[in-house]
MARMAR-875852 format. One line per 4 residues: number of its first residue (from 0); their letters; for each residue x, y, z of N, C-alpha, C. Coordinates in nm, 4 decimals, always signed. Each point is the difference from the previous one (the first is absolute). Example, Ala and Ser with C-alpha at 12.3 -4.5 7.8 and 13.67 -1.06 7.14 Angstrom:
% MARMAR-875852
0) as) +1.3190,-0.5690,+0.7800,-0.0890,+0.1190,+0.0000,+0.0900,+0.1200,+0.0000 | -0.0350,+0.1050,-0.0720,+0.0820,+0.1190,+0.0060,-0.0770,+0.1090,+0.0730
//
This chain:
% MARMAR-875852
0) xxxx) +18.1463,+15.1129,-10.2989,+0.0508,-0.1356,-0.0024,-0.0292,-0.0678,-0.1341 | -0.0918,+0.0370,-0.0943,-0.0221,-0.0162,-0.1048,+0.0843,+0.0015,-0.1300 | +0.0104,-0.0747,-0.0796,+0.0940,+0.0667,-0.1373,-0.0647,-0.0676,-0.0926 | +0.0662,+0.1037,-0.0464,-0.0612,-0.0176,-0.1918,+0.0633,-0.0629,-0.0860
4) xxxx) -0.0542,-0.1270,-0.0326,+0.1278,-0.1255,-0.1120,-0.0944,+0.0228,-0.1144 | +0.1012,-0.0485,-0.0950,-0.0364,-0.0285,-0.1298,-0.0085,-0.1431,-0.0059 | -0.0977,-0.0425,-0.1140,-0.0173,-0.1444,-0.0159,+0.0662,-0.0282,-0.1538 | +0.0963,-0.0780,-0.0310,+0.0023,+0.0054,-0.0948,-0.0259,-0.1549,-0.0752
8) xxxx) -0.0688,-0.0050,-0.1769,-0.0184,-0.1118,-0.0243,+0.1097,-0.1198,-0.0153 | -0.0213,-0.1341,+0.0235,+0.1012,-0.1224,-0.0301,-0.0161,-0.0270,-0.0750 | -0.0495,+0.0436,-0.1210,+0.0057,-0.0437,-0.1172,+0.0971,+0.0792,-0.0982 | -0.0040,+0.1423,-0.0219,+0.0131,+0.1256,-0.0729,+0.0900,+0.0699,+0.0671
12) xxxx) -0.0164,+0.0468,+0.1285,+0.0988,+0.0617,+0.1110,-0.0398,+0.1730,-0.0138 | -0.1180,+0.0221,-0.0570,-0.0682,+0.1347,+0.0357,-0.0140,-0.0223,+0.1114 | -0.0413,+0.1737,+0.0411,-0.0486,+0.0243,+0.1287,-0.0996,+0.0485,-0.0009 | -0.1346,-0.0641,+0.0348,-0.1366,+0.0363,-0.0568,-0.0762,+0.0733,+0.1501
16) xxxx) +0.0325,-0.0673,+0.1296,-0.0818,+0.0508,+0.0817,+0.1040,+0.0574,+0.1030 | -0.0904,+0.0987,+0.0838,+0.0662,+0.0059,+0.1214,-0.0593,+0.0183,+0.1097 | +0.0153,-0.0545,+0.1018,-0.0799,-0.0473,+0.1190,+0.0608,+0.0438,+0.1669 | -0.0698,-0.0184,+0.0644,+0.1153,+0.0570,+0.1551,-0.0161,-0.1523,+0.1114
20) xxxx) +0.0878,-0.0295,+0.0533,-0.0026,-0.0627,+0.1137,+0.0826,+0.0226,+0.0865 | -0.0618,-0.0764,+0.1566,+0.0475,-0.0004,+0.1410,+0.1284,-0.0524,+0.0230 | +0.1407,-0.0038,-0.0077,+0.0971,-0.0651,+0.0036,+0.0433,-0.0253,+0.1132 | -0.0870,-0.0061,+0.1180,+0.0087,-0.0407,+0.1065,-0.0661,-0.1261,+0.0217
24) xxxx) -0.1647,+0.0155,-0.0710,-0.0448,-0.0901,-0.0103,+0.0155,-0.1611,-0.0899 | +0.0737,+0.0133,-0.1380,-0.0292,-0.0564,-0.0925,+0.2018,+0.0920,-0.0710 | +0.0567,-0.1010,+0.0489,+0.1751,+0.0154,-0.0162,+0.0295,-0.0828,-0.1674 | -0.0823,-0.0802,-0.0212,+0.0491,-0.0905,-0.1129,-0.0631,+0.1247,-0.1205
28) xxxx) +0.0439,-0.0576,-0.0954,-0.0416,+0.0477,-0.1626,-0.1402,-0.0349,-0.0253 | -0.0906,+0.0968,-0.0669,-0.1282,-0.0186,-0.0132,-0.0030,-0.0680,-0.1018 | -0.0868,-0.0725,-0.0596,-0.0597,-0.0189,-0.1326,-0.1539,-0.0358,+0.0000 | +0.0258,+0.0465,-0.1720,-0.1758,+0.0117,+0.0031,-0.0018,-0.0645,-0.1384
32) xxxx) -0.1856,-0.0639,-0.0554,-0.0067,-0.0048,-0.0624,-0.0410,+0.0661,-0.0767 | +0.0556,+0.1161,-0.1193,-0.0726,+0.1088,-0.0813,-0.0135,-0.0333,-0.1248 | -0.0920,+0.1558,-0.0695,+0.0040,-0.0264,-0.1082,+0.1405,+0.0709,-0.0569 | +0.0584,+0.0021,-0.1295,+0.0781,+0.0655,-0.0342,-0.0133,+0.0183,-0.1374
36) xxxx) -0.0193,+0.1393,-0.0672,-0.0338,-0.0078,-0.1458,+0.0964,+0.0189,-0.0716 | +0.1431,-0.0003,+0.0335,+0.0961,-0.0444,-0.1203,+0.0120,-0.1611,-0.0420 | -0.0420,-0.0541,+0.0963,-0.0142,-0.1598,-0.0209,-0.1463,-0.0044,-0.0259 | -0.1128,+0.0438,+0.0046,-0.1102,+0.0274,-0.0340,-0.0525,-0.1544,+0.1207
40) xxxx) +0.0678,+0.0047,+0.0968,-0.0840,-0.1379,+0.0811,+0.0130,+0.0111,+0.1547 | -0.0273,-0.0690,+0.0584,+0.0305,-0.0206,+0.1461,+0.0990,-0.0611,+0.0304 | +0.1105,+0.0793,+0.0772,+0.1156,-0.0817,+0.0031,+0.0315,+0.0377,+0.1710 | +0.0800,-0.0518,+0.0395,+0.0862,+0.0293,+0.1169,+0.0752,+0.1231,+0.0029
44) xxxx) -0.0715,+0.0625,+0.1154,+0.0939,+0.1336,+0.0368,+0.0940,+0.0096,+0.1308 | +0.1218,-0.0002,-0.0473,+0.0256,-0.0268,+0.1618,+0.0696,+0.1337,+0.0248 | +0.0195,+0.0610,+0.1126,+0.0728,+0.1418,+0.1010,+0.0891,+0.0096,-0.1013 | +0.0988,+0.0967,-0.0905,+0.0784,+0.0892,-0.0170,+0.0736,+0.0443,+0.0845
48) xx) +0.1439,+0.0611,-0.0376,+0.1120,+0.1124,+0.0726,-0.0642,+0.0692,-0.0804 | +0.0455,+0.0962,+0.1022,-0.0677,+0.2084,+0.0089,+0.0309,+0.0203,-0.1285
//
């Protein structure tokens, strides 16, 4: 039931992490706050397409 998303940054639009969630549990788009070192800062990561 698990899957594997990519997070990608809102700043730059790399794809720096990748993470798994419940899409039964938690249907909306994740975001997180990361670091990202092409922007060399903490920016907003939100869920990616595959």
């Amino acid at each position: 039931m698990r899957d594997i998303i990519t997070l990608v940054c809102s700043e730059c639009k790399q794809r720096n992490y990748t993470t798994t969630k419940n899409k039964k549990n938690t249907p909306q788009k994740l975001e997180f706050k990361k670091y990202c070192r092409f922007c060399r800062s903490h920016t907003l990561h939100k869920e990616g397409k595959k």
